[in-house]
C-alpha positions in Angstrom: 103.2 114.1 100.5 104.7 116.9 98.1 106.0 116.2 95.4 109.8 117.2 94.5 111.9 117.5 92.0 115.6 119.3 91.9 117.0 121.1 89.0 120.6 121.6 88.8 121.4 123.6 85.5 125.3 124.5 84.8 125.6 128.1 83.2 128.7 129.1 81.5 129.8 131.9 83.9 131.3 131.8 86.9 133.3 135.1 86.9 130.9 137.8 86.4 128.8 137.6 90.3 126.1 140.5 88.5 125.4 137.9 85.2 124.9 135.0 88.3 122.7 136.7 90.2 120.6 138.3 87.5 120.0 134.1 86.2 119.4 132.6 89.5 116.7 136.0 90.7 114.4 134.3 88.3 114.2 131.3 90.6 113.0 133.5 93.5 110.1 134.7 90.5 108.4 131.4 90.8 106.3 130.2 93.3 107.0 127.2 94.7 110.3 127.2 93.7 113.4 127.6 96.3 116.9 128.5 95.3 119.1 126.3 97.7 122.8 126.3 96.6 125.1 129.0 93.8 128.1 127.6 93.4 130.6 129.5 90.9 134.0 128.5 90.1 135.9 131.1 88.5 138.7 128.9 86.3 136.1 127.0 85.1 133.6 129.7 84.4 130.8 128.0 85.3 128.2 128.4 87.3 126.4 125.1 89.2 122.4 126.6 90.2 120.6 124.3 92.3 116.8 124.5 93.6 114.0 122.3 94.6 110.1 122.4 94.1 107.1 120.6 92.4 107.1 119.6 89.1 105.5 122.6 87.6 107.4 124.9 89.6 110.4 123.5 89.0 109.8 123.0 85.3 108.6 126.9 85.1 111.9 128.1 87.0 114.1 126.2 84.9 112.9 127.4 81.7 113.1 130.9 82.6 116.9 130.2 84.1 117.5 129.0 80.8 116.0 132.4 78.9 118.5 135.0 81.3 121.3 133.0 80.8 120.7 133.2 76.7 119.9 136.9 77.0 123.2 137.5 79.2 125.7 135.2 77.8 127.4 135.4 74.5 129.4 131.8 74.0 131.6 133.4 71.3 133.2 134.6 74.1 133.6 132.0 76.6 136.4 129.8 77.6 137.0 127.9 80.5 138.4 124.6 81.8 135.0 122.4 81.9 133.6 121.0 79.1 130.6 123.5 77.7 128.1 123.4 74.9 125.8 126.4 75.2 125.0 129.5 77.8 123.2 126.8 79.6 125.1 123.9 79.0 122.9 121.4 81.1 119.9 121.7 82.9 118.7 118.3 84.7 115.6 117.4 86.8 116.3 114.8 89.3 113.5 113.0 91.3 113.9 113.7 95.2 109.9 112.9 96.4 107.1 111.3 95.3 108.2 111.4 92.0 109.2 108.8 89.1 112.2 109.0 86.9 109.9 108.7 84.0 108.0 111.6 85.1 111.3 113.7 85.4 111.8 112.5 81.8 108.6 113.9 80.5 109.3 117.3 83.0 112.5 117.6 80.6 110.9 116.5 77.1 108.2 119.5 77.8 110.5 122.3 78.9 113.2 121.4 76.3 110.2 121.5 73.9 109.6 125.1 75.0 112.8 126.1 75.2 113.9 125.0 71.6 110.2 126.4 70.0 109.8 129.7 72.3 113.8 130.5 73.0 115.2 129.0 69.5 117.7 127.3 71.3 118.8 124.0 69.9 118.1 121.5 72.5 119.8 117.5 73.2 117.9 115.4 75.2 120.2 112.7 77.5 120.3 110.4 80.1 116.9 109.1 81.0 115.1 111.6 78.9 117.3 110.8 75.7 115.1 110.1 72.3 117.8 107.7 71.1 120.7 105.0 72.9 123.7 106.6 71.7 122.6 110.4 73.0 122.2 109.1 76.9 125.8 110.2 77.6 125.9 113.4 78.4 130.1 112.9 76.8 129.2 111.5 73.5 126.5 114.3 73.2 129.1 117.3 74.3 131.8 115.6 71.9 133.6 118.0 70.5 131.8 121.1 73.3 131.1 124.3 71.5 133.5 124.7 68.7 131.7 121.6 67.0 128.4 123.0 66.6 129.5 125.3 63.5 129.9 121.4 61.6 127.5 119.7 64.1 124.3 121.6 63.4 122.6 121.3 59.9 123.3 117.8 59.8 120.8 114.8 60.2 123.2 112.8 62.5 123.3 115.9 65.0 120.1 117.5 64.7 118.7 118.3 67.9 115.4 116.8 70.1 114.1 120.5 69.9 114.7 124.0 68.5 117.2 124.8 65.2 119.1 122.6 63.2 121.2 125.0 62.1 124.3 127.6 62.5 123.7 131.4 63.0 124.0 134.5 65.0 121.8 133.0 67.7 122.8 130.0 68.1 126.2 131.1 67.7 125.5 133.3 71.0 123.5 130.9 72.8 125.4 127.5 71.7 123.0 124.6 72.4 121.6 123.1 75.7 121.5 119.8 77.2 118.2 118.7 79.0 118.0 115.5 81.0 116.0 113.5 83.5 119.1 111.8 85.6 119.4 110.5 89.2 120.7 112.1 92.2 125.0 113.6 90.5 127.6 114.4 92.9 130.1 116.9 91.4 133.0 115.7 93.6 136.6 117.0 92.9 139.5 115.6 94.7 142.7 117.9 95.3 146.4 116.6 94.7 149.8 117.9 95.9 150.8 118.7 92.7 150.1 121.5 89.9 150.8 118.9 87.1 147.7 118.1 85.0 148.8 115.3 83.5 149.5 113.0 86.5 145.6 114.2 87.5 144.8 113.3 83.6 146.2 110.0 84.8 144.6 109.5 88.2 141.3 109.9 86.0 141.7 107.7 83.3 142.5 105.1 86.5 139.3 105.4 87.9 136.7 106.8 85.5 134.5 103.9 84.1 135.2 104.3 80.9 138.7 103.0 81.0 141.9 104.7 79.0 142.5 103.8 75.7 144.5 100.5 75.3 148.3 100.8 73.8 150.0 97.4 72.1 153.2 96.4 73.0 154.9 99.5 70.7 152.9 101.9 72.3 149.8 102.6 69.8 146.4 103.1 70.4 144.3 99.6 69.8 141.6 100.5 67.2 138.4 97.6 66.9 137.7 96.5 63.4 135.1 99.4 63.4 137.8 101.5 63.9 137.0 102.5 67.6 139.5 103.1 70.2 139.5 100.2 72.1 139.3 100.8 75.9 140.4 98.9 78.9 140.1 99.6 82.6 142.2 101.3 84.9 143.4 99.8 88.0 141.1 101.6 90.3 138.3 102.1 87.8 134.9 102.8 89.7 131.4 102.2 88.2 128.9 105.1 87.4 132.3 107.6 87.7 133.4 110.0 84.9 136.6 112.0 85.3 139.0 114.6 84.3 142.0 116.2 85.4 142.8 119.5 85.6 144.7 122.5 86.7 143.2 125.0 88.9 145.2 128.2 89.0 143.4 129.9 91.8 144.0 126.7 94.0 147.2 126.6 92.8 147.0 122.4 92.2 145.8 120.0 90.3 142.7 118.0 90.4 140.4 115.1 89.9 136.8 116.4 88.3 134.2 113.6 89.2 131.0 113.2 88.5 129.5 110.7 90.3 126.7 109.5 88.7 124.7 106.9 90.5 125.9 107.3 94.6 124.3 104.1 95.3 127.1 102.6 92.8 130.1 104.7 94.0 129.9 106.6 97.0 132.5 110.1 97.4 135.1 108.3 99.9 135.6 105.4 97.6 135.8 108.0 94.6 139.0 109.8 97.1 140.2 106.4 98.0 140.3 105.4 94.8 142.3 108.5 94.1 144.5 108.4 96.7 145.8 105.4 96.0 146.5 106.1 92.0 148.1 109.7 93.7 150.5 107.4 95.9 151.6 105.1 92.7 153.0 108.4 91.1 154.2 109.8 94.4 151.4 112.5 94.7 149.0 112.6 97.6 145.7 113.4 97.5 145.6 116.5 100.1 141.3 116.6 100.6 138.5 117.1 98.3 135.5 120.0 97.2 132.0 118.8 96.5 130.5 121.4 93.8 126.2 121.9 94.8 125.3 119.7 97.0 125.4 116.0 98.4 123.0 113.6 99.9 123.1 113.2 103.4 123.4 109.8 103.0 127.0 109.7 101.0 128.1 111.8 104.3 127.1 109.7 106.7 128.7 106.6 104.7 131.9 108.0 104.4 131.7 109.2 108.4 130.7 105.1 108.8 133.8 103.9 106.6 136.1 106.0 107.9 135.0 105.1 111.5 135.3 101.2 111.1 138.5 101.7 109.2 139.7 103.1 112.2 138.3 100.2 114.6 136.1 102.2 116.4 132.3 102.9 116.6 130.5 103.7 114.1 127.2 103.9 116.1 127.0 107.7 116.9 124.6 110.4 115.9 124.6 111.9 112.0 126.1 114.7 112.9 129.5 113.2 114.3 129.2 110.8 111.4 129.0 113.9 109.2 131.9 115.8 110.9 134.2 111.9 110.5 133.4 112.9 107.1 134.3 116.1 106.4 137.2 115.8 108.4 138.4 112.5 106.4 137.9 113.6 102.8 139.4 116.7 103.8 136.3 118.9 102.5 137.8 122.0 104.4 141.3 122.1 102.5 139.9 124.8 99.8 137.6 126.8 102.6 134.8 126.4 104.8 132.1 123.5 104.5 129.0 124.0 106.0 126.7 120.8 106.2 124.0 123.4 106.6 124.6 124.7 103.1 125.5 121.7 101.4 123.5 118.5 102.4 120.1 118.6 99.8 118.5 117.1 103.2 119.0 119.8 105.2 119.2 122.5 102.9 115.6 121.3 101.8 114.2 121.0 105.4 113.8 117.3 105.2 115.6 115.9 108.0 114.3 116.6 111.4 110.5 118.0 112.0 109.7 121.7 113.5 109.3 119.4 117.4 112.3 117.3 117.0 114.4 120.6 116.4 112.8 122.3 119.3 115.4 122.7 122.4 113.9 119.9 125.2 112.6 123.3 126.9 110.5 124.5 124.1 108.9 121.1 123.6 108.1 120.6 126.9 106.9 124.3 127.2 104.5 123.1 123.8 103.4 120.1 125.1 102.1 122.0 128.3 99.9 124.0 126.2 96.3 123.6 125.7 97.0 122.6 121.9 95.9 118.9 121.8 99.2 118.3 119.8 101.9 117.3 120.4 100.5 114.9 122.7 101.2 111.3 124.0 102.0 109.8 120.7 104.8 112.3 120.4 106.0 111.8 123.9 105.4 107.9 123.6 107.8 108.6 120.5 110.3 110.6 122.2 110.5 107.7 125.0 111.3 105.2 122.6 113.8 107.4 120.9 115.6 108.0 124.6 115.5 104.4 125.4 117.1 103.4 121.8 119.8 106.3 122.7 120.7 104.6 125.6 121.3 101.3 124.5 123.6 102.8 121.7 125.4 104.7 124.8 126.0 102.0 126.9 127.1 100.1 123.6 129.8 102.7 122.7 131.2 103.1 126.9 131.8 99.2 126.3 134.1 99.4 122.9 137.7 100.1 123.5 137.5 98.9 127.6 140.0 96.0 127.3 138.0 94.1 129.8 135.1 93.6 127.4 137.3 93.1 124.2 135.5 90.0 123.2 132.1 91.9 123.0 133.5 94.7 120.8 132.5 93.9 117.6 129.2 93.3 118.6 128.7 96.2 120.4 130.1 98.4 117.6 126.8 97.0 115.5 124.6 97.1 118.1 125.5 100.8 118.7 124.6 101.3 115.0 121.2 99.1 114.9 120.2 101.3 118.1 121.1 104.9 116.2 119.0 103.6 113.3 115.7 102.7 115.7 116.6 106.3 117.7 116.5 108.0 114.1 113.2 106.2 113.4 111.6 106.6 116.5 112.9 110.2 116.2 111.2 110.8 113.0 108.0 109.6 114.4 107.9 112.8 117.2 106.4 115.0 113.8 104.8 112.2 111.6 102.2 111.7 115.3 101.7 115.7 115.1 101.4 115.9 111.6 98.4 113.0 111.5 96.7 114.3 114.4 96.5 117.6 112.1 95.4 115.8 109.4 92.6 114.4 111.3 91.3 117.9 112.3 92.0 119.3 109.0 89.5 116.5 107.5 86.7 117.0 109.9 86.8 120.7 108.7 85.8 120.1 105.1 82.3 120.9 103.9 79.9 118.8 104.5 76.8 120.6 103.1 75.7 118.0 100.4 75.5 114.3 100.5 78.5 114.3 97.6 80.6 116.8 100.0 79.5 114.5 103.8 81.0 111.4 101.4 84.0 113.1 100.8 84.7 114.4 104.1 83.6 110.7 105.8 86.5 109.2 103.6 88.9 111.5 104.1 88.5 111.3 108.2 88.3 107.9 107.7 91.8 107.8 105.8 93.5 110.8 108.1 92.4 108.7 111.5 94.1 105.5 109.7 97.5 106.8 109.4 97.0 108.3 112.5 96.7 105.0 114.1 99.6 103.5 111.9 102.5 106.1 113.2 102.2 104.7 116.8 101.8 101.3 115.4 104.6 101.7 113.7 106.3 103.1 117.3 105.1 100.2 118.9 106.0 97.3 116.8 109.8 98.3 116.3 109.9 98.7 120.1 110.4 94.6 120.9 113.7 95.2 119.0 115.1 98.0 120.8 114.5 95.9 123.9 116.0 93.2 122.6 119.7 95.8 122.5 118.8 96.9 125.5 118.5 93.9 127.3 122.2 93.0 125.2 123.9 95.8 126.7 122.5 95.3 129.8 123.7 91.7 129.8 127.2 91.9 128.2 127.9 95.6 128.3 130.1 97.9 130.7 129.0 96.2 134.0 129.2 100.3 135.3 126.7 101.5 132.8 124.0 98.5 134.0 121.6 101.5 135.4 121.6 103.0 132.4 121.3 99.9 130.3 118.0 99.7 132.9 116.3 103.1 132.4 116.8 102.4 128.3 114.2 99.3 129.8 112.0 101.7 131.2 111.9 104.1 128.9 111.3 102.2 125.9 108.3 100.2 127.7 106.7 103.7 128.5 106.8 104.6 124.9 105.4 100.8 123.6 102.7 101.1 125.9 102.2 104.9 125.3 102.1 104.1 121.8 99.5 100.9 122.3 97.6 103.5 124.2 97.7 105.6 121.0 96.7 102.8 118.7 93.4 102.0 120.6 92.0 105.3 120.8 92.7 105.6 117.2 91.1 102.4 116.4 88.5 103.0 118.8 87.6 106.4 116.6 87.7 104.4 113.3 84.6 102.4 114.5 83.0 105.5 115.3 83.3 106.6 111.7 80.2 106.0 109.8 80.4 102.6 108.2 82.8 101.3 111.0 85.9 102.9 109.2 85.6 100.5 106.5 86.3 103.6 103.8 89.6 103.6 105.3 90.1 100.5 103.8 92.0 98.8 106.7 90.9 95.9 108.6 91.1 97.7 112.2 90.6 93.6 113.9 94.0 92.6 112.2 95.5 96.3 113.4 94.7 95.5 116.9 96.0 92.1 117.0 99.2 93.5 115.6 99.6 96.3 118.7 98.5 93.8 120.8 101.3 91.3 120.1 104.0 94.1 119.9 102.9 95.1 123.7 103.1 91.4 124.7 106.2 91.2 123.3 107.5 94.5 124.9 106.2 93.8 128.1 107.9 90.0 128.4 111.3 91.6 127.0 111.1 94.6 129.0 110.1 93.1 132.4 113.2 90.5 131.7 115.4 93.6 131.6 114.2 95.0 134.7 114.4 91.8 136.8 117.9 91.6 135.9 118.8 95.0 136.6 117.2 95.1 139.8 118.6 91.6 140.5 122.3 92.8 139.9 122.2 96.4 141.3 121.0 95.2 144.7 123.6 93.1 145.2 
C-alpha cells in the first residue's frame, strides 16, 4: 500500500491568479506529487493549495511551495480579512494512508528545518508537530498575525522552532510561517442573510469551542486571578470548532469561518445546524454554506444520512444520492457550482472505486471475455455478492413509506443501510481480487538466479498467493449476512418485490460459492509453494475451515430463502 500524506498550505494571495499559479507550478515539478484542489478567495486574499503524495514527495513540494511564495510575496503589503502571519502563513501535512501522525510530525520538523536554515524564514511549529504545549494552537501562535512580529521576533518567549529570531528586511517581506502535522481540517464557511458582521461575530462565539468571554452582571469582562479572560460556552458551542465572522463584499453577506478540526468530533451539518439555529435566535437565517479545499467523503455522506433520517425516510441508498442529500441540504450551491468530483479528497485522489468497478457493465463484461486471466471468477463472484446485497437494500427501500407495511419501516430503513454497506464492501472487493491475482504474477517474475534471490521470490509468492486467498475469504464470510437481509426482506418486505427479494438469494449464493471456489484454488497453490506455504505465515488448515463454515452457513441460509420464495410465488 502507498503511502500518503496531504499538504494543504494557505498563501497570502488570492487576488493576483499569475502569483497563484506561479506557487502551485512547483507542485507539478515534483514527482510523485499531484496538485488536486486551488482554491482563492479574493476578500480574504488567500490562497488554500492542496495536493497529495508520499512523504518525500510531498515534503519536497511543499518546501519549494513555500520558496515561490517568499520570492513572490511581499507581506508589507498585504491585507485581507483572514488571519495571516507570513507569505505562507500555514503549511500542514495530514496523514491520509499508511501513515502515522507522528510520522507527519517528523515530515514537518524536517521541512520547517529546511525552510528556516535554507529560506531564512522564521518558522512555528503547532499542532501535533509543536516543540512546546502552549504553541499547539495554531490561534495562540498567530496572536496578534503579522503586525506582531516587529515586537514578537527577538525575544526568547517568541523565538521560533527554526530560522531567524529576529526583525529585518526579509522577514519583514516574508513574515513567518506556520508548519504542522494536524488531522484531516475542514475549512467550512456557513452563509447568513445578512451583511452584518457582528451578528456572524456572534453566531461564532456561540459555537466555536472556545467559548466568548464571560461578562458579570454590569457587563465587564471576568478576568481569573491570573488575569486571563475567563471564558464560558456558547449555547451551541461544538467541540474541535474554531470560528469567526465576517463580511464578504463580493458575496455581499456575512459569514461564519469554520475550521473544523477533528470531523470525527464535529461533522459540517452539525457545524450549519448549529449555526442555523444561533442565526434564527437573532432573526437571521442561515441561507447554505462553501467548503474552502476539500472534504472527506465521509462528512458528505453523514450529512446526506442526517438529513435523510431527519426527514423519515431512507437513508439506505447509494453515496452518490447520499452526497447529492448533502449538497442540496447545506446549501453548498448558494455561492456557485459544487462538483463532488473536485472537492471530495476521495475522489479527487482516485481512492474510491477501482479501474473494473468504474467500467460501464459492457466494458467489464467485454474484459472479462478476454484471454487476460484477470478479472476472473473472484471478481465476478464479487460482483454477485455486490448485486445480491443491492437487492436486498431495494426491496428494503420499495417497502418504506407503503402504509401497509408501516410497522416494518424502521427496520427496513436500517436494513437498507446494513445492505449498502455489504454492497460497498463486496464492491470494493471487484479490484482488491484483480489487484492480488497481479500481485501473484508480478512475484513469480522476480529473479531467481541465486539461492538469496529463489528465497526471496518463494516468500514473496508465498505472501502475494495469501492475500490472494484472503479477498475472496473475506467475500465469502460476510456473505451469511447478506442472506440473512435478504431472507428479511423477503419475509417482511413488499409482498410485490418477493422475486426480487429471491434472485438477491441466488445471487449472493453464486458469489459465496464462487468465492469458496476461489479460496481453495488459492489454498491449494499455497501447498504447492515450497515449504507448504508456511513463509506465508498463515495456517492454510484454519483458513479452510473458515471458508468452509461460511459456505455451510450460506448454503443453509440461502436454500431457506429459496424454499420460501418458491413456496409463495407458486401459489
Amino acid at each position: 500500500m502507498q503511502k500518503l500524506v496531504e499538504c494543504v498550505p494557505n498563501i497570502s494571495e488570492g487576488r493576483d491568479r499569475g502569483i497563484i499559479d506561479a506557487v502551485t507550478a512547483v507542485i507539478g515539478e515534483v514527482e510523485g506529487a499531484r496538485l488536486l484542489d486551488v482554491d482563492p478567495g479574493a476578500d480574504t486574499n488567500r490562497t488554500v493549495i492542496t495536493f497529495i503524495g508520499p512523504p518525500e514527495a510531498v515534503a519536497e513540494a511543499a518546501f519549494r511551495v513555500v520558496k515561490r511564495a517568499a520570492e513572490l510575496i511581499d507581506m508589507g503589503r498585504h491585507s485581507g480579512a483572514h488571519p495571516r502571519h507570513g507569505a505562507t502563513d500555514v503549511c500542514p501535512f495530514v496523514p491520509i494512508r499508511g501513515v502515522t501522525m507522528e510520522e507527519c510530525a517528523e515530515l514537518a520538523r524536517q521541512v520547517g528545518g529546511r525552510i528556516g536554515r535554507e529560506l531564512g524564514i522564521p518558522v512555528y511549529l503547532y499542532e501535533s508537530a509543536a516543540s512546546r504545549p502552549e504553541r499547539r494552537n495554531l490561534a495562540d501562535v498567530r496572536k496578534g498575525e503579522y503586525e506582531a512580529l516587529p515586537r514578537k521576533l527577538g525575544t526568547a518567549e517568541w523565538a521560533p522552532d527554526f530560522g531567524p529570531n529576529e526583525w529585518n528586511e526579509k522577514t519583514a517581506r516574508t513574515g513567518a510561517t506556520n508548519v504542522a502535522a494536524r488531522g484531516f481540517l475542514v475549512a467550512y464557511n456557513v452563509n447568513l442573510n445578512t451583511r452584518d458582521k457582528a451578528l456572524a461575530s456572534q453566531v461564532a462565539l456561540d459555537i466555536k469551542e472556545a467559548g466568548r468571554a464571560k461578562r458579570d452582571a454590569a457587563g465587564a469582562i471576568v478576568k481569573d486571578a491570573a488575569g486571563q479572560t475567563v471564558l464560558e460556552p456558547g449555547p451551541y458551542r461544538l467541540p474541535a470548532c474554531k470560528a469567526v465572522g465576517w463580511y464578504i463584499p463580493a458575496y455581499e453577506r456575512a459569514q461564519i469561518s469554520i475550521n473544523l478540526v477533528n470531523t470525527g468530533v464535529t461533522k459540517p451539518h452539525q457545524a450549519f445546524e448549529a449555526c442555523a439555529a444561533s442565526a434564527a435566535d437573532r432573526g437571521a437565517r442561515a441561507t447554505g454554506s462553501e467548503l474552502v479545499g476539500l472534504v472527506p467523503e465521509s462528512d458528505l455522506l453523514a450529512a446526506g444520512r442526517y438529513y435523510l433520517r431527519r426527514a423519515g425516510q431512507s437513508a439506505g441508498v447509494p453515496r452518490r444520492l447520499l452526497i447529492e442529500t448533502a449538497i442540496q441540504s447545506l446549501g453548498l450551491r448558494d455561492l456557485g457550482p459544487f462538483d463532488p468530483a473536485e472537492k471530495v479528497i476521495e475522489y479527487q485522489a482516485g481512492l474510491v472505486d477501482g479501474p473494473l468497478v468504474s467500467m460501464t457493465n459492457r466494458a467489464f463484461v467485454d474484459e472479462l471475455s478476454t484471454d487476460s486471466p484477470a478479472p476472473g471468477g473472484g471478481s465476478v463472484a464479487a460482483l454477485c455478492a455486490a448485486q445480491g446485497a443491492a437487492l436486498s437494500a431495494m426491496v428494503a427501500n420499495l417497502t418504506v413509506g407503503k402504509k401497509k407495511y408501516e410497522g416494518v419501516w424502521e427496520r427496513m430503513k436500517d436494513l437498507a443501510e446494513e445492505a449498502q454497506a455489504l454492497k460497498d464492501g463486496f464492491l470494493a472487493a471487484i479490484d482488491d481480487d484483480t489487484a492480488a491475482f497481479n500481485a501473484v504474477m508480478d512475484a513469480f517474475g522476480l529473479p531467481k538466479g541465486t539461492p538469496a534471490e529463489a528465497a526471496t521470490r518463494d516468500a514473496a509468492v508465498a505472501a502475494a498467493t495469501l492475500k490472494a486467498t484472503l479477498v475472496p475469504l473475506s467475500v465469502l464470510e460476510r456473505v451469511p449476512a447478506a442472506l440473512a437481509l435478504a431472507a428479511e426482506v423477503a419475509d417482511k418486505g413488499n409482498a410485490n418485490s418477493l422475486s426480487d427479494a429471491g434472485v438477491s438469494a441466488l445471487t449472493l449464493m453464486a458469489g459465496a460459492e464462487g468465492a469458496w471456489y476461489n479460496v481453495l484454488i488459492n489454498l491449494a497453490a499455497l501447498r504447492a509453494l515450497p515449504g507448504g506455504g508456511g513463509d506465508a505465515g498463515a495456517d492454510l488448515t484454519d483458513l479452510r475451515a473458515r471458508a468452509d463454515r461460511a459456505l455451510a452457513g450460506a448454503e443453509a441460509a440461502a436454500g431457506s430463502v429459496r424454499a420460501s420464495v418458491r413456496s409463495r410465488l407458486a401459489g
